[in-house]
SEDRENLO-674030 format. One record per atom (N, C-alpha, C): residue in one letter; x, z, y. Coordinates in steps of 0.001 Angstrom, whole numbers, plus 500000, padded with zeros to 6 digits. Layout:
% residues N
AXZY ...
***
This chain:
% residues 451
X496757504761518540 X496456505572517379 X496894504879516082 X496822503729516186 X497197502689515110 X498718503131514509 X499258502741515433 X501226502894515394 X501537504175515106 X500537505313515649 X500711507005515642 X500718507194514003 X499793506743513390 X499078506321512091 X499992505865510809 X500460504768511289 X501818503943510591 X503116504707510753 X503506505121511902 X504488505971511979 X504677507112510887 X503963508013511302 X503637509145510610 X503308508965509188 X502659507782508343 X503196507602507125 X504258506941506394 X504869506755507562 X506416505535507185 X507414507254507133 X506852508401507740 X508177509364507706 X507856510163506460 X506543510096505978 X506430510785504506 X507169510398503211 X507430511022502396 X507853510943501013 X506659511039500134 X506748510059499559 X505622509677497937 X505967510188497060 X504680510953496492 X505271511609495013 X503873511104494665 X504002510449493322 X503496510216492070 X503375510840491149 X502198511177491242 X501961512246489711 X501010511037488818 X501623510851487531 X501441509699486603 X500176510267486081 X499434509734485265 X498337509864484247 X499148510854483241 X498254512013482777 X499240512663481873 X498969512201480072 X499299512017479373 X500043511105478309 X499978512436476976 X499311511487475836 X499149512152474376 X500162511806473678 X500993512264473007 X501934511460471980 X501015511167470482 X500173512155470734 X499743512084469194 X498049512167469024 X497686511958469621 X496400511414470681 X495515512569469980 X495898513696470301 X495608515074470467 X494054515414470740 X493997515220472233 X493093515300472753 X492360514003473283 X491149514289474007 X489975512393474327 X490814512167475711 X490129511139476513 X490631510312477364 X490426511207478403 X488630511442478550 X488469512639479798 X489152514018479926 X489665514453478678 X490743516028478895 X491622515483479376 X492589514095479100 X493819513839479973 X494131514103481322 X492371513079481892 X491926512960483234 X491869514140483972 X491084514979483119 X491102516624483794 X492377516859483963 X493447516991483488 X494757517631483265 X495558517121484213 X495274515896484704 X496253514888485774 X495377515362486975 X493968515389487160 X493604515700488181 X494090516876489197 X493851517794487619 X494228518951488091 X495754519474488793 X496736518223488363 X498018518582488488 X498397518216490075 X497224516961490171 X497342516368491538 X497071516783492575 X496154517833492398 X495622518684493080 X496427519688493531 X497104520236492829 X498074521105492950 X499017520851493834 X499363519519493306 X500989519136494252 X500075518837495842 X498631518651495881 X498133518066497318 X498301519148498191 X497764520884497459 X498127521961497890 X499091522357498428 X500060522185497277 X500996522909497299 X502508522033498626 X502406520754498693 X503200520370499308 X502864520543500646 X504216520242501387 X503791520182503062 X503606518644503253 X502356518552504125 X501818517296504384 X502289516689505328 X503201516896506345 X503797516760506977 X505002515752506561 X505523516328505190 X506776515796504563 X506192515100503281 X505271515202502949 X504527514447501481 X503447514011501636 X503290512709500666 X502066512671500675 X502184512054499083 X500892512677497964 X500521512468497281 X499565511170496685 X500342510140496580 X499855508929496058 X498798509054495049 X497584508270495705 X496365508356494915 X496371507066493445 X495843507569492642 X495286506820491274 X495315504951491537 X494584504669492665 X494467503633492828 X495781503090493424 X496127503288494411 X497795502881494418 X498698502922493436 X498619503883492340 X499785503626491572 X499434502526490271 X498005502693490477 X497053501084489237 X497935499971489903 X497451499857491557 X498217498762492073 X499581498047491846 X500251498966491698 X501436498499491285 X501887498261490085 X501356498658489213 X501283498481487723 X500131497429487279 X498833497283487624 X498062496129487575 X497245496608487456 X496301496280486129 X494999496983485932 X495253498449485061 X493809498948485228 X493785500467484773 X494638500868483598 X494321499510482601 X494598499453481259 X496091499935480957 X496892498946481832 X497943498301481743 X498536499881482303 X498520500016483627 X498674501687484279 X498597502490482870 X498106502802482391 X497802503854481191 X498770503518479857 X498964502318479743 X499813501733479196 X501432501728479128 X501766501798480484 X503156501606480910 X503346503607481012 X501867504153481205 X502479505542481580 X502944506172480415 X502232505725479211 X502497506074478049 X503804505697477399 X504273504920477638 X505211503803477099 X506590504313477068 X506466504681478689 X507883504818479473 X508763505850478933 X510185505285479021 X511120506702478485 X511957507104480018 X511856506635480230 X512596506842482105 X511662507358483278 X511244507997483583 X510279508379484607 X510734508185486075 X512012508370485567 X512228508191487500 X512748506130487719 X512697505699486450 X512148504575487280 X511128503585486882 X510454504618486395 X509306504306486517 X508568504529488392 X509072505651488168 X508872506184489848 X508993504922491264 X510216504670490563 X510888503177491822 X509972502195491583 X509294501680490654 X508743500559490271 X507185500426491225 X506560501748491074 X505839502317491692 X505798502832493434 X506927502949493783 X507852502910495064 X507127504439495386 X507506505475494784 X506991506258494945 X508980506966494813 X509164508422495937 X510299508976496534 X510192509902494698 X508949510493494743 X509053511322493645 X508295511095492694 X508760511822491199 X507761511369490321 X507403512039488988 X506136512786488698 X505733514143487995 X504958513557487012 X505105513605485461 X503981513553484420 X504175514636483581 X502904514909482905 X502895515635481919 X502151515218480573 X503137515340479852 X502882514844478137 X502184515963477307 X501474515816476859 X500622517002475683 X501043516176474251 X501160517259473261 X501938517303471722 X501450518367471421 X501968518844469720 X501566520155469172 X502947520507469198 X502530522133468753 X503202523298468905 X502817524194467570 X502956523728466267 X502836524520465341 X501603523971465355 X500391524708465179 X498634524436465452 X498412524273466256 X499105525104467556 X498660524730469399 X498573523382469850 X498049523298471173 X498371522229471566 X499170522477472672 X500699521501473204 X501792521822473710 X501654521034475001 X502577521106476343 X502482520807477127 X503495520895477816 X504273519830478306 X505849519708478999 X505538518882480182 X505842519473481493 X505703518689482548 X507171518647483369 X507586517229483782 X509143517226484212 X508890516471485646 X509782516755486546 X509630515863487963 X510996515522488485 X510810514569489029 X512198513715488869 X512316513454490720 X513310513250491276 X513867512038492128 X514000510700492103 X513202509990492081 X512951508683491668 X514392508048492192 X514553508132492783 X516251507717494079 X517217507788492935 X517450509025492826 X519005509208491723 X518781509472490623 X516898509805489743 X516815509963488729 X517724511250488238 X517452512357489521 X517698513824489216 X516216514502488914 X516528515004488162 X515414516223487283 X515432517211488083 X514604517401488956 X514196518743489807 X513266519827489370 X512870519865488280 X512459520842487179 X511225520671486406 X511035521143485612 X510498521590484422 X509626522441484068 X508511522217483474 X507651523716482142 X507173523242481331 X506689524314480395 X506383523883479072 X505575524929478350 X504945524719477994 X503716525795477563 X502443525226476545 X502316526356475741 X501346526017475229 X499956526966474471 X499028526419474224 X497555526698473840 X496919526182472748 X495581527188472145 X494928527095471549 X493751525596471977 X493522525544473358 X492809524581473731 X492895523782475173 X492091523207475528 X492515522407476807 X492709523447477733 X491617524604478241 X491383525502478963 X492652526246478748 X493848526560478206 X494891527441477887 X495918526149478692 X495718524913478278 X496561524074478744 X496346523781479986 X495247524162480894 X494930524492482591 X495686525260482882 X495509526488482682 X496053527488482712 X497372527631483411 X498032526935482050 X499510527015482082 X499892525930483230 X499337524604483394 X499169523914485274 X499064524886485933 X498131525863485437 X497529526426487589 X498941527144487824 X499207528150486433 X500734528969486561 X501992528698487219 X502359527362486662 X503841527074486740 X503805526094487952 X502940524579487884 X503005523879488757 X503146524250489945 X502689524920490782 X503078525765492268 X504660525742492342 X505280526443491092 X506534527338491116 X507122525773491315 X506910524535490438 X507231523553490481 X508060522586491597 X506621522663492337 X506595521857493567 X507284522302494493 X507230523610494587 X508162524263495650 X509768523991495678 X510395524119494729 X511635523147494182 X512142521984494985 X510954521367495482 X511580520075496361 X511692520870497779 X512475519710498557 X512975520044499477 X511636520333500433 X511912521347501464 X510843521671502202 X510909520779503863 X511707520508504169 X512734520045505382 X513389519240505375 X513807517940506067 X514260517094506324 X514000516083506631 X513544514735506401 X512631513336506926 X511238514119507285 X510929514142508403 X509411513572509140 X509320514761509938 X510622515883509832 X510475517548510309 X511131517520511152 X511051518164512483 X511489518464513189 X511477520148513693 X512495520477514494 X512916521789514353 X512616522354515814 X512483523338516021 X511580524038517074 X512459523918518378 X512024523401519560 X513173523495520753 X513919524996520899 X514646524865521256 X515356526012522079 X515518526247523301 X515258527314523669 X515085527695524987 X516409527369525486 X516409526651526928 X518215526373527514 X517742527479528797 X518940527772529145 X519533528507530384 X518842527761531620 X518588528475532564 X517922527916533489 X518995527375534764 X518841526009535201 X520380525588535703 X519809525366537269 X520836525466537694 X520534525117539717 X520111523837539706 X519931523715540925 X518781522408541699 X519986521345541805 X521182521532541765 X522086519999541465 X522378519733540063 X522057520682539518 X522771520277538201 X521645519545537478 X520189520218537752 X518843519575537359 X518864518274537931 X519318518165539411 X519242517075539663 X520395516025538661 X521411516201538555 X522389515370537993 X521778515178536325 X520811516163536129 X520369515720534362 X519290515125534367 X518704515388535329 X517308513866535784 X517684512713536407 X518763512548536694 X519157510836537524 X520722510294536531 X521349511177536241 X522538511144535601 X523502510950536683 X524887510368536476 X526095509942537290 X525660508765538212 X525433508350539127 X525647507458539833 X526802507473541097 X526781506578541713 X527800506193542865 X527032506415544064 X526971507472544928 X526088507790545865 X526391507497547341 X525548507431548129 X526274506783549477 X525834507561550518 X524181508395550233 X523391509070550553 X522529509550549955 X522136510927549969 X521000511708548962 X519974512041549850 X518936511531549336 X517643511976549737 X517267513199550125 X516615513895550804 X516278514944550933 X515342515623549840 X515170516393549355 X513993517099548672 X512565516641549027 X512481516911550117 X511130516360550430 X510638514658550356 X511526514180550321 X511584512419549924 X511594512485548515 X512213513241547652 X512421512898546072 X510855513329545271 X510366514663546481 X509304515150545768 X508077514021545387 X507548514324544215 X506539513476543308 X507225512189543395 X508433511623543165 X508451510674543315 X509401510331541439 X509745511114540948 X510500511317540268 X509641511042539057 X510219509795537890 X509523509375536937 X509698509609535597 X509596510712534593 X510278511091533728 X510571509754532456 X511183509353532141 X511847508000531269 X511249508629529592 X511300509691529261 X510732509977527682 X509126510428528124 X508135510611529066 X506666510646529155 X506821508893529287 X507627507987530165 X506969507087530246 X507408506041528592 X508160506321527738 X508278506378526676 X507459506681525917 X506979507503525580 X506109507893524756 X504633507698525378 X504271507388526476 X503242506516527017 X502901504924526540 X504157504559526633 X504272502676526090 X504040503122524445 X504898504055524180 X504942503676522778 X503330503953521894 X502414505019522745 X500862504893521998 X500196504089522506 X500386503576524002 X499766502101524636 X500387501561525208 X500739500599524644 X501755499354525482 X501361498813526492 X502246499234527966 X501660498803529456 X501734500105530306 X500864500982529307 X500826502631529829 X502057502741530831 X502921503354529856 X504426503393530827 X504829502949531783 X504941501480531965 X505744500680533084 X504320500814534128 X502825500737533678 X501985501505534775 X502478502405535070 X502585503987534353 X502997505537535111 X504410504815536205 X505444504079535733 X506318504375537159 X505815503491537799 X504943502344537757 X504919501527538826 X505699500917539552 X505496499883540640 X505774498739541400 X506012497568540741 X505682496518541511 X505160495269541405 X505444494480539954 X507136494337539731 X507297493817538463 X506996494608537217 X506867496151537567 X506775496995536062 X504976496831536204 X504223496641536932 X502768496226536869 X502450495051536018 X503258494019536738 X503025492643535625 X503506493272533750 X504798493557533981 X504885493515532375 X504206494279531928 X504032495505532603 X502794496451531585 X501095495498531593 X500600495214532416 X499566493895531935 X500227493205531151 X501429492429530902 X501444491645529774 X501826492477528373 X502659493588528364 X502247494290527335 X500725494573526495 X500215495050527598 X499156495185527044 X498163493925526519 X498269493012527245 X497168491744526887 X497759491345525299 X499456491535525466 X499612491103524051 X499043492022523259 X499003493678523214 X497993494383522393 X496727493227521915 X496105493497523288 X495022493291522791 X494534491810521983 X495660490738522191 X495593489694521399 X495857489458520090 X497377490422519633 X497478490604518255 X496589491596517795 X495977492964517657 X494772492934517508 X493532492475516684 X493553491506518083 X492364490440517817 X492823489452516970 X493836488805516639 X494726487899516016 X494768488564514588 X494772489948513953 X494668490450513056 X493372490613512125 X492166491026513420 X490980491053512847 X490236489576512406 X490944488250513737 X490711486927513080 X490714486777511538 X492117486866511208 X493026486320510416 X492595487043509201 X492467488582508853 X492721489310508038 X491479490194507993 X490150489798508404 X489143489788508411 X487818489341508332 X487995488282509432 X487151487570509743 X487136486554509118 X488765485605509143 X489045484094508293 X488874484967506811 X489486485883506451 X489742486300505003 X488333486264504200 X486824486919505252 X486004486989504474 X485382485700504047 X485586484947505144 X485081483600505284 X485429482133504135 X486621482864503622 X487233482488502743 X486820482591501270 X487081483832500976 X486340484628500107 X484961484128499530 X484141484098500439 X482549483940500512 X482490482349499887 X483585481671500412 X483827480421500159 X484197480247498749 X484949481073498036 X485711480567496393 X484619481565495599 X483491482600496155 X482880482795495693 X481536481671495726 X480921481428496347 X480045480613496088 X480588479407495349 X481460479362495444 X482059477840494638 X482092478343492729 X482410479655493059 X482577480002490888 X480931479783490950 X480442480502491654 X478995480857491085 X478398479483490889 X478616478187491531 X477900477140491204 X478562476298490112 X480036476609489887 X480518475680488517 X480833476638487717 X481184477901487461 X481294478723486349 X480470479363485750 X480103478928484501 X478898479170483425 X479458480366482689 X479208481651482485 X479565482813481677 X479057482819480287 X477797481953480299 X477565481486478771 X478109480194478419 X478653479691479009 X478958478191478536 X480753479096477998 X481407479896478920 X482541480481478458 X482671480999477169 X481347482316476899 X481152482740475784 X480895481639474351 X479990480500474606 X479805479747473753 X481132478977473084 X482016478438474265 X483252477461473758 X484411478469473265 X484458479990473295 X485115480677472623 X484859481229471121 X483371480819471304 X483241481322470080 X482811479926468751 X483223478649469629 X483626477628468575 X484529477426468331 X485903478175469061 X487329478022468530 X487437478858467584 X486537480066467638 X486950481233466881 X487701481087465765 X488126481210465041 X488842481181463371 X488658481961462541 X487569482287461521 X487602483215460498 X488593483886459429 X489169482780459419 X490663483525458801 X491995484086459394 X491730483510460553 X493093484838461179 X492099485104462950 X491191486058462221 X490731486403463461 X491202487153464317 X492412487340464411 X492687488488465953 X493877487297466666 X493956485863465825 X494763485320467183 X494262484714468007 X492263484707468460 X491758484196469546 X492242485636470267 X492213486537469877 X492194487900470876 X493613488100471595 X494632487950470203 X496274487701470431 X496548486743471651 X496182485596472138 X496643484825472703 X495655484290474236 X494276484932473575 X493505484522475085 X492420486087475446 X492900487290474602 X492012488556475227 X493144489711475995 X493744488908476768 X494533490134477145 X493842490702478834 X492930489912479026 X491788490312480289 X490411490839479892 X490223490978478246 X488806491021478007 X488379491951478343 X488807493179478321 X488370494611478371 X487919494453480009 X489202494346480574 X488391494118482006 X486942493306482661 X487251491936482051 X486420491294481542 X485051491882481295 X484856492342480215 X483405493144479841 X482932494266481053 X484215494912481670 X483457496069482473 X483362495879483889 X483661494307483956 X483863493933485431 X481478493419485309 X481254493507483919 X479705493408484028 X479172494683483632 X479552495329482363 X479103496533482434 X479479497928482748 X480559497776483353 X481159498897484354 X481550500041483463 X481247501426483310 X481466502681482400 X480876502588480881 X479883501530481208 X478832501941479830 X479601501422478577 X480397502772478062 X481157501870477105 X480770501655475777 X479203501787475318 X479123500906474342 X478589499515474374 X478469499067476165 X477835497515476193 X479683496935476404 X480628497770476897 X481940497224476849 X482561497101475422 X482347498039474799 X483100498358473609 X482345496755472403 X481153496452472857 X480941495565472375 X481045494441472428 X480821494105473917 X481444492714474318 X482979492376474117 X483817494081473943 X485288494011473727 X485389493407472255 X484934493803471235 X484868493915469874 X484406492634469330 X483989491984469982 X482965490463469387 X483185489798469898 X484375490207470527 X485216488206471505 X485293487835470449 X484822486301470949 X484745484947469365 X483455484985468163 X483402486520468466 X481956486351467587 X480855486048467833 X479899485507466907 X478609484847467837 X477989486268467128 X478022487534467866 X477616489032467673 X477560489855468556 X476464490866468843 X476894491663469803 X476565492072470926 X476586492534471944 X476493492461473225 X477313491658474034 X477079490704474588 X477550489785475214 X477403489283476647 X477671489036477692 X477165488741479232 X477031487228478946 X475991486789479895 X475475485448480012 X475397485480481603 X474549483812481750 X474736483851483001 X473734484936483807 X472885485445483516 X471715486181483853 X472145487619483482 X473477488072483392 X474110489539483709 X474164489378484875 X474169490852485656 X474499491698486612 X475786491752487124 X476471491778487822 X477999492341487899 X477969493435488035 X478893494273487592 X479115495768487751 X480571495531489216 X481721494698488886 X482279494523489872 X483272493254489764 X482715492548491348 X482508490986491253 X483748490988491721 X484819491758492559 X486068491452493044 X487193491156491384 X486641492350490497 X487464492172489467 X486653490850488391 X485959490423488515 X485837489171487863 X485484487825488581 X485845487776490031 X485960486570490504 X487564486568490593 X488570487640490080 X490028487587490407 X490034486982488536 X489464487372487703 X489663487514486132 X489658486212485455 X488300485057486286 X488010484160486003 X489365482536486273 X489850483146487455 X491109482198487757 X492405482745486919 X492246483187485896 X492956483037484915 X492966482278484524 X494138481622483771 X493833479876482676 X493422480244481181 X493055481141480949 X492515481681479755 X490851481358480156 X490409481524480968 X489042481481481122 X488609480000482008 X489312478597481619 X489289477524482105 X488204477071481220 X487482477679480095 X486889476722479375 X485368476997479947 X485504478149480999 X483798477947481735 X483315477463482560 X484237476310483050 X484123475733484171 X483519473999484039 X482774473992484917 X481863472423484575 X482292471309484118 X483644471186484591 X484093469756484127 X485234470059483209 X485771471402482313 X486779471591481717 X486270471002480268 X487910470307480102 X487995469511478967 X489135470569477812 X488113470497476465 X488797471381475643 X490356471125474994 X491357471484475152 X492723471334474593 X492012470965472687 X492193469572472262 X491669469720471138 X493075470321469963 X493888470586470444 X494969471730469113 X494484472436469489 X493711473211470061 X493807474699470148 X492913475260468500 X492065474644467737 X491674475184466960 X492423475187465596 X493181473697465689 X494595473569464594 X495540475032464958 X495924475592466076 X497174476260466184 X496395477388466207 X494853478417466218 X494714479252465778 X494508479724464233 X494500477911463364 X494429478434462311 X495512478646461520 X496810479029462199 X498004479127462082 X498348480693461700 X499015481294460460 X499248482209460856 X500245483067461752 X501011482026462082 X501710482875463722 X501583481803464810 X500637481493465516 X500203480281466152 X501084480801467762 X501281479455468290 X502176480082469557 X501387479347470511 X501081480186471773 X500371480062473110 X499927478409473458 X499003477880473537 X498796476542473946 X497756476930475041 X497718475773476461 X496694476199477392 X495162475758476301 X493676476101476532 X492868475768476231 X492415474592476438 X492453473862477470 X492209473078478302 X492608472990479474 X492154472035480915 X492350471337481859 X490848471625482276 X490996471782483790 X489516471720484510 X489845471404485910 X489420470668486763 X489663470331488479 X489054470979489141 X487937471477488691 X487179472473489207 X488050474109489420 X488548474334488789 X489236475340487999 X490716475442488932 X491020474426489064 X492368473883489834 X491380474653491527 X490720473505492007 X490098473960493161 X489912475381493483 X489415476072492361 X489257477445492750 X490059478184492819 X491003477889492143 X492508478831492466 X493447478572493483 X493374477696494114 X493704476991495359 X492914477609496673 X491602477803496254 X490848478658497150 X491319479821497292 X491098481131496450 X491899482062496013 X492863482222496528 X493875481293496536 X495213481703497189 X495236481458498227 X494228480384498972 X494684480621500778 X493766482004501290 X493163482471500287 X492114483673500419 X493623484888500729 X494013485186499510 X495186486156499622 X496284485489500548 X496365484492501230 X497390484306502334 X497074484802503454 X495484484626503708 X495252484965504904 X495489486577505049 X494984487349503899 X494784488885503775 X496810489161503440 X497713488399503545 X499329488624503480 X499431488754504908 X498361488143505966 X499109488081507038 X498909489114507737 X498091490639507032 X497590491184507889 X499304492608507904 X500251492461507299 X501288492912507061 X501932492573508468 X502382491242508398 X502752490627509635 X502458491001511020 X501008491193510926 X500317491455512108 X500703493094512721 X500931493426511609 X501108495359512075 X502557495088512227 X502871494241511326 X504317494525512189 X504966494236513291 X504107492837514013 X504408492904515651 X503543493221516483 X502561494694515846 X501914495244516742 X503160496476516937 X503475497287515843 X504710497959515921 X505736497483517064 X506478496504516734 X507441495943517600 X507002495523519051 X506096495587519464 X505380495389520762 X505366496709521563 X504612497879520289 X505168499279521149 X506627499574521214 X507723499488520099 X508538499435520442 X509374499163521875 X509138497821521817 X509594497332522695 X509234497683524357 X507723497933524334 X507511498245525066 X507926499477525946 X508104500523524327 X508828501587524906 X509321501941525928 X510979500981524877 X511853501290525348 X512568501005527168 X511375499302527331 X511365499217528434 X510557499570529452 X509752500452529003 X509443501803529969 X510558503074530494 X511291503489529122 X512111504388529630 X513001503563530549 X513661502434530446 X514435501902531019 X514177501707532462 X512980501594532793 X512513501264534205 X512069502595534746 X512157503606533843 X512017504587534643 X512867505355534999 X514414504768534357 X515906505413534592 X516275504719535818 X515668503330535946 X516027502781537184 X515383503005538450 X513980503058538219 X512847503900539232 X514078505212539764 X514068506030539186 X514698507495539213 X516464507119540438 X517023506384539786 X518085506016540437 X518192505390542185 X516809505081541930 X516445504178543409 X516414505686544411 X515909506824543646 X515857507997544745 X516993508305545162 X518647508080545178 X519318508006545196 X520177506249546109 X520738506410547179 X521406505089548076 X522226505228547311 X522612503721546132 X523354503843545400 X523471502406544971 X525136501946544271 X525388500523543746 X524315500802543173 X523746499435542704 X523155499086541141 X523425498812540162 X523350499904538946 X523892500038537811 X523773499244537130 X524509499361536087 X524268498165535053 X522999498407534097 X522366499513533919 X521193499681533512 X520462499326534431 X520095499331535807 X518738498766536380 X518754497322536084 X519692496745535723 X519485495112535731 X519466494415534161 X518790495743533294 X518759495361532144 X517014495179531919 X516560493977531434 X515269493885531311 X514557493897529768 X513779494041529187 X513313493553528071 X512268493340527912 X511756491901526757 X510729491432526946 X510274490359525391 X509167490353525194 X509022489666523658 X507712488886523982 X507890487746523070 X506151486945523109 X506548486470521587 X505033486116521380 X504460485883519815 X503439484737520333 X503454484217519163 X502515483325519112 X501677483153517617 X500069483136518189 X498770483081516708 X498776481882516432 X499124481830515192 X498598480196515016 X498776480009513256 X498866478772512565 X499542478521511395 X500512479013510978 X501563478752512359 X502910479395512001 X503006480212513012 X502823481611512451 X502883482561513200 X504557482897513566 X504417483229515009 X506290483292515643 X505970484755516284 X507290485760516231 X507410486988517158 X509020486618517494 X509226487595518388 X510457487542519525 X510685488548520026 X511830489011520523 X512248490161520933 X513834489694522109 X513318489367523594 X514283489140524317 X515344489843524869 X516565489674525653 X516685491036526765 X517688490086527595 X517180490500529302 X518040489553529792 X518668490338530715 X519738490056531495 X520589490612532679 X520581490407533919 X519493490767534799 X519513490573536225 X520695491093537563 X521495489324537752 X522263490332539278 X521827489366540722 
***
């Protein structure tokens, strides 16, 4: 089910529908949200799922970084379709709101991210947001339909063939061989192993197959097919689960016992500089926002304040006796080198308060911390272990593969045996792969020639 899973989204096409974008900041943040939702919705409808799939909010943050930054770059961009590539998304749809005389206006364009062809267009406009729905629910349909309906992940309905005599069936179930003697009917009956069931057997369980045709050597490799299943697997959930959390749990308990959130707040707000106050923000707040809501989450006037009073001794502020709202985004925030000065043994960069009182002061680290060093060292064998879980699907893939194919193969040769005949150069073709779990993870893919 795994590989069925991966398959079937490796044959879809990505379309990206961006955050939709104010030029003239028209309307609030939540009408945008409505307006993109709504558009996304549409294309989820309106496309065949089969051939699309509609990339969610959080994947396309991913690739762009944080929320901020996403909202940022969507706004920014004059190229959409590569913006699209950057995003690794096949297709790619935003819509910009502007005025229209007094109205408020609305242009939505969708691109081919590939060749950065414009596959169409609308444009419409309203008295209010509800007029600017509207004109989405209208056109977008007409939109989407525009892309191609057919081609990658589709397949086309069999056709009925002519019904053929009992040699010719026979010659398209065994193929050409060199015959010396033919079996009787009653010898061939049930004995006959179809090569694409035992194919598509290996390929959803590796072993399956070379079990359905059976005898002695296709028994062993389908047990070793399968044991390798079940070891990479298990080798995945180790590695990219089990070690990952273990890890984790590890560079977390380690911030929580040397990183002080008031000792951070305090040593920022003795560098502060009253006379050119926005270059503590210029040079060390380009995480703050996150920062504040990684403790107070939505509530944006305990964010808007902790945003607003970096450096000031003012405000709403987190100490060590805040809450987390969300600890993944500020145990990732804190191994920044901007936030080295909350750590137990960090020693303060003493220019840093000479070069903010600069009026164009240029980037200096804050300080040095070993503690600080340690934890980001943690951190990263944290995200190595969770890199390997890529690896792992990919020679679970190549295992069915392989397995496949040397199912059909043994079942072209099975099939041939019903037949007194040389031995082809396909029965004496074998294939076979081993991997090994460890540090240095190894895969393989053999094929050897038996005469």
């Amino acid at each position: 089910m795994l590989f069925l899973a991966i398959a079937a989204y490796g044959q879809q096409e990505k379309v990206a529908i961006l955050n939709t974008v104010d030029d003239r900041d028209s309307i609030g943040f939540s009408d945008l949200n409505y307006l993109t939702t709504r558009f996304r919705e549409i294309a989820i409808n309106t496309l065949p799922n089969q051939r699309y799939v509609v990339m969610s909010i959080q994947s396309i943050v991913a690739f762009l970084g944080s929320e901020e930054q996403a909202i940022k770059v969507c706004k920014e961009t004059s190229c959409l379709a590569q913006l699209g590539r950057k995003v690794s998304a096949d297709y790619v749809a935003q819509a910009r709101i502007g005025r229209f005389n007094k109205n408020l206006s609305i242009g939505v364009e969708l691109y081919n991210s590939k060749n950065g062809a414009l596959i169409g267009s609308f444009t419409g406009d309203s008295k209010d947001i509800s007029g600017l729905r509207d004109v989405i629910d209208e056109k977008a349909t007409i939109l989407f339909k525009k892309m191609p309906a057919e081609g990658k992940g589709l397949e086309k309905a069999p056709t009925e063939q002519p019904k053929q005599s009992e040699a010719a069936q026979r010659k398209e179930l065994l193929g050409n061989v060199n015959i010396s003697r033919v079996n009787s009917m009653d010898e061939v009956k049930g004995s006959y192993k179809s090569p694409k069931r035992a194919m598509f057997m290996s390929l959803l369980l590796p072993g399956s197959g070379q079990m359905y045709v059976g005898g002695g050597s296709r028994y062993v490799r389908g047990t070793f097919y399968l044991a390798e299943e079940v070891a990479l697997i298990s080798g995945l959930y180790y590695h990219s689960v089990y070690k990952y959390n273990e890890q984790a749990k590890k560079y977390k308990d380690f911030a929580n016992k040397n990183f002080s959130v008031s000792e951070y707040e305090k040593k920022m707000n003795e560098i502060y500089n009253n006379l050119y106050p926005k270059n503590l923000e210029l040079l060390y707040g380009a995480e703050r926002k996150s920062y504040c809501k990684a403790f107070y989450g939505n509530n944006d006037y305990y964010v808007n304040s902790c945003y607003n009073n970096f450096g000031i001794n003012a405000g709403e502020k987190p100490n060590d006796n805040t809450p987390l709202y969300d600890d993944a985004a500020y145990y990732r925030i804190i191994a920044d080198e901007n936030y080295v000065l909350g750590w137990a043994d960090a020693k303060k960069n003493d220019n840093v308060e000479v070069n903010l009182n600069k009026e164009n002061p240029e980037y200096m680290k804050l300080g040095t911390s070993k503690k600080y060093d340690e934890y980001v060292d943690m951190r990263k064998k944290a995200n190595n272990l969770a890199d390997r879980q890529a690896i792992f699907l990919g020679v679970i893939i190549l295992n069915h593969i392989v397995s496949a194919v040397d199912a059909a193969l043994s079942a072209s040769a099975h099939n041939s045996s019903l037949y007194e005949e040389k031995i082809s150069f396909l029965d004496r073709i074998r294939l076979g792969s081993d991997f090994q779990i460890g540090e240095n993870f190894r895969a393989g893919v053999g094929l050897r020639l038996v005469f």
